[in-house]
C-alpha positions as CSV (number, residue, x, y, z in Angstrom):
1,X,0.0,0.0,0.0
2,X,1.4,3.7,-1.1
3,X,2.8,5.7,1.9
4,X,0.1,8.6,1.1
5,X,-2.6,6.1,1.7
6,X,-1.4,5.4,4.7
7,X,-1.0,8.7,6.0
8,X,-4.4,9.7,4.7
9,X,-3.2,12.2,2.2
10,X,-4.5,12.3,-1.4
11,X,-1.9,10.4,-3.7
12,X,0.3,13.0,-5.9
13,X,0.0,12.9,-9.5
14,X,2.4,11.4,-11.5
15,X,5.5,13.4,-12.4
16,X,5.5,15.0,-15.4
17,X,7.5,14.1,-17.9
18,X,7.4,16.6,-20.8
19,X,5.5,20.1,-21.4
20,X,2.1,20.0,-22.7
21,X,1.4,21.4,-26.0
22,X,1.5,25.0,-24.7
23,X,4.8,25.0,-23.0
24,X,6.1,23.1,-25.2
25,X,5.2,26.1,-27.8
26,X,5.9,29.1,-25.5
27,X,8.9,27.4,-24.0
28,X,11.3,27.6,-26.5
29,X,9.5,31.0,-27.2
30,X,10.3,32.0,-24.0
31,X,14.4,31.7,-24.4
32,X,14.1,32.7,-27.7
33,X,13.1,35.7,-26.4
34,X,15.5,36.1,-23.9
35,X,18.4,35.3,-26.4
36,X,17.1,38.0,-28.1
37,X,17.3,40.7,-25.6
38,X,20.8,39.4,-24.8
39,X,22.0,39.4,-28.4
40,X,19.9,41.8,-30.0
41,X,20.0,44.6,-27.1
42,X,21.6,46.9,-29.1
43,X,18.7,47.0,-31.7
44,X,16.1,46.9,-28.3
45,X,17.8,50.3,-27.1
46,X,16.9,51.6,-30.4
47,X,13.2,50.9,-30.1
48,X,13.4,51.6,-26.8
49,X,15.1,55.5,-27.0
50,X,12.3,55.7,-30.3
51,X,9.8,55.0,-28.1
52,X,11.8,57.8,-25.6
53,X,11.5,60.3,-28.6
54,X,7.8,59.9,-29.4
55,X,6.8,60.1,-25.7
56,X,9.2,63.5,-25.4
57,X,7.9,64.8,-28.6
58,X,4.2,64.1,-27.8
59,X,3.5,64.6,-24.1
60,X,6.5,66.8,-23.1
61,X,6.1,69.2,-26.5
62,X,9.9,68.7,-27.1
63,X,12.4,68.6,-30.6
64,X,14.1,65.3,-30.9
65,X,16.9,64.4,-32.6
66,X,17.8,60.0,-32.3
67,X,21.3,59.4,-33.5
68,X,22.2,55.6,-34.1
69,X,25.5,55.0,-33.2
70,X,27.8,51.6,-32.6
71,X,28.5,52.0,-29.0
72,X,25.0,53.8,-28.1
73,X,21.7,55.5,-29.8
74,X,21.8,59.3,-28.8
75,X,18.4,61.4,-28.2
76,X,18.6,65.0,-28.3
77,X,15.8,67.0,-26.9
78,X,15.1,70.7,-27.0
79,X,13.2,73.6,-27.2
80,X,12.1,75.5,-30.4
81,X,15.9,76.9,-30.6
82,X,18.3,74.5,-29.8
83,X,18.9,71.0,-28.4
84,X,20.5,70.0,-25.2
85,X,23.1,67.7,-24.4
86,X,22.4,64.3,-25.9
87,X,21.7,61.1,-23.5
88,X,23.2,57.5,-24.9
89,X,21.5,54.8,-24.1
90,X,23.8,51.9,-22.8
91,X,23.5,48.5,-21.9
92,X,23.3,49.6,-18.4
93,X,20.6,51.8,-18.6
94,X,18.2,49.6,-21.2
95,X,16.0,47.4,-19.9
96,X,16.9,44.1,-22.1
97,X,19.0,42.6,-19.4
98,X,16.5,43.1,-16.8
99,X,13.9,41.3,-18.7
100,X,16.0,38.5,-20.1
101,X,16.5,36.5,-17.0
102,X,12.3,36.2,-16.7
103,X,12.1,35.1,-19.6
104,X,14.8,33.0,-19.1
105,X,13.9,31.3,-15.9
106,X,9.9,31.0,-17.2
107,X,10.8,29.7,-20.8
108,X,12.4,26.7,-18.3
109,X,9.8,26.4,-16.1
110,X,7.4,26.3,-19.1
111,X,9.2,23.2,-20.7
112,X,10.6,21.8,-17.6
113,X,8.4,22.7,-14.6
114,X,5.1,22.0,-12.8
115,X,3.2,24.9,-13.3
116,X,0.3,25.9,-15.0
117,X,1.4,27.8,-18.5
118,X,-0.6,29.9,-18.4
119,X,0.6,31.5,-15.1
120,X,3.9,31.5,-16.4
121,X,3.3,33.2,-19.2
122,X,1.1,35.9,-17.3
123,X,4.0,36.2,-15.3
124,X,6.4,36.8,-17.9
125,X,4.0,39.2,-19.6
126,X,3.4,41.5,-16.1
127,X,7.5,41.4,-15.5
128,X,8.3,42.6,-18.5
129,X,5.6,45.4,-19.0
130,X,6.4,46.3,-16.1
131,X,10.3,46.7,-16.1
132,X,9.9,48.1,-19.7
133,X,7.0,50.5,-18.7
134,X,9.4,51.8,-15.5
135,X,12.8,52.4,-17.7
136,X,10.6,54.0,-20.4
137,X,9.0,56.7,-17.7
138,X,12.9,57.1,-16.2
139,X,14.2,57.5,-19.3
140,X,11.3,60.2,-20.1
141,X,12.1,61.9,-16.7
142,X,15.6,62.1,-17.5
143,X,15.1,64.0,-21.1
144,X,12.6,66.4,-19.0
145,X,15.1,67.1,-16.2
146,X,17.9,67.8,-18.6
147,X,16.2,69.9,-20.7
148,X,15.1,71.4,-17.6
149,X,17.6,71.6,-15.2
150,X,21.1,71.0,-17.2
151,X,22.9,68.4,-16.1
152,X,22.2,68.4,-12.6
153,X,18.6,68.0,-13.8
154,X,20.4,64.4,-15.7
155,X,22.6,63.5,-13.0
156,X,19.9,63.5,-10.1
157,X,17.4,61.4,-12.1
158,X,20.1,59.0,-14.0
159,X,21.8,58.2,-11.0
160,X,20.3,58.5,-7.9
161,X,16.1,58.8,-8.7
162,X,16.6,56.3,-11.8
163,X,18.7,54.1,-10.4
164,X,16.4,53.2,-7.5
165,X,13.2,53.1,-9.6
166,X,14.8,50.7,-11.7
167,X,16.0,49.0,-8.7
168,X,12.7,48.7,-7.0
169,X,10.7,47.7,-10.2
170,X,13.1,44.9,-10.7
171,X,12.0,43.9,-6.9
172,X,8.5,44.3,-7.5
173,X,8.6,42.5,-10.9
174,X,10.0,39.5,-8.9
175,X,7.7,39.8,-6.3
176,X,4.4,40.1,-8.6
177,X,6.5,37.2,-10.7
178,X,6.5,34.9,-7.8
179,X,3.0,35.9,-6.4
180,X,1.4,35.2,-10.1
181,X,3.3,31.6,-9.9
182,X,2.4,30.9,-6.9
183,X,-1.0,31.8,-6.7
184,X,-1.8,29.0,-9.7
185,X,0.7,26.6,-7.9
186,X,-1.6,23.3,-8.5
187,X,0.0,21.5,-11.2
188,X,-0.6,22.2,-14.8
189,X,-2.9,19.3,-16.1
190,X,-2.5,19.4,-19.6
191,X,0.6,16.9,-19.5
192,X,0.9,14.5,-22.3
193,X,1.3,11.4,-22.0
């Protein structure tokens, strides 16, 4: 007789042995995507200092000027008259590497793990939107306090305000990352056989 019958404990289902149909799918999405944002984050910081531009232009009534370059895209904003000191976007300051690890770790837990896909993908979907959503507003705030302030204006929100807000939406990403998980931890039950 099983030890769970004994205790009086419902018996566990059987371990699963290979992703069902939709992590098997969004699995390999999943590190795709992340091997993208690794590889490809010089083309992300592109699209993500456009996106920069459009929301400066649009909301904040500035010029814009986005200069590709090797190392780093450049954004110039400005008044009617002139443009002030460019910002480059690094690798540092994007937020590719800062999304790639949750998609990383859910693409495995989508092919390898227990868990429901769905939640994962949920999960992967908040994380990102919102790490992405914070580094686009600090990246926004940054433009605006340069072209307000100088560069005190760039050097109080890069590195002190920014850094911290990027800080604490990686934290809170986690944490709303590991509460999605967790909340659907039954296990998934669409396992093939």
């Amino acid at each position: 007789m099983p030890a769970t019958a004994l205790s009086g404990l419902p018996a566990r289902p059987a371990a699963r042995t290979r992703p069902g149909p939709l992590g098997a799918v969004c699995g390999p999405l999943a590190l795709a995507l992340a091997g993208l944002l690794v590889g490809g984050e010089h083309m992300y910081r592109n699209l993500e200092l456009t996106a920069v531009a459009q929301v400066a232009t649009h909301l904040l009534g500035l010029r814009t000027l986005l200069l590709p370059s090797p190392s780093a895209p450049v954004l110039y904003a400005g008044g009617p008259d002139h443009f002030e000191r460019g910002i480059a976007l690094t690798t540092g300051c994007s937020s590719a590497l800062l999304v790639a690890p949750f998609a990383l770790v859910l693409g495995l837990l989508l092919l390898f793990g227990h868990r429901r896909p769905g939640r994962l993908l949920l999960a992967l979907t908040l994380a990102g939107a919102l790490i992405a959503g914070t580094n686009l507003g600090r990246l926004t705030l940054i433009v605006a306090m340069q072209h307000r302030y100088g560069s005190a204006g760039f050097e109080w929100t890069h590195v002190l305000f920014g850094s911290l807000l990027m800080m604490a939406a990686a934290l809170a990403a986690l944490l709303l990352c590991l509460a999605v998980v967790a909340r659907g931890s039954a296990p998934a039950e669409d396992v093939a056989p």
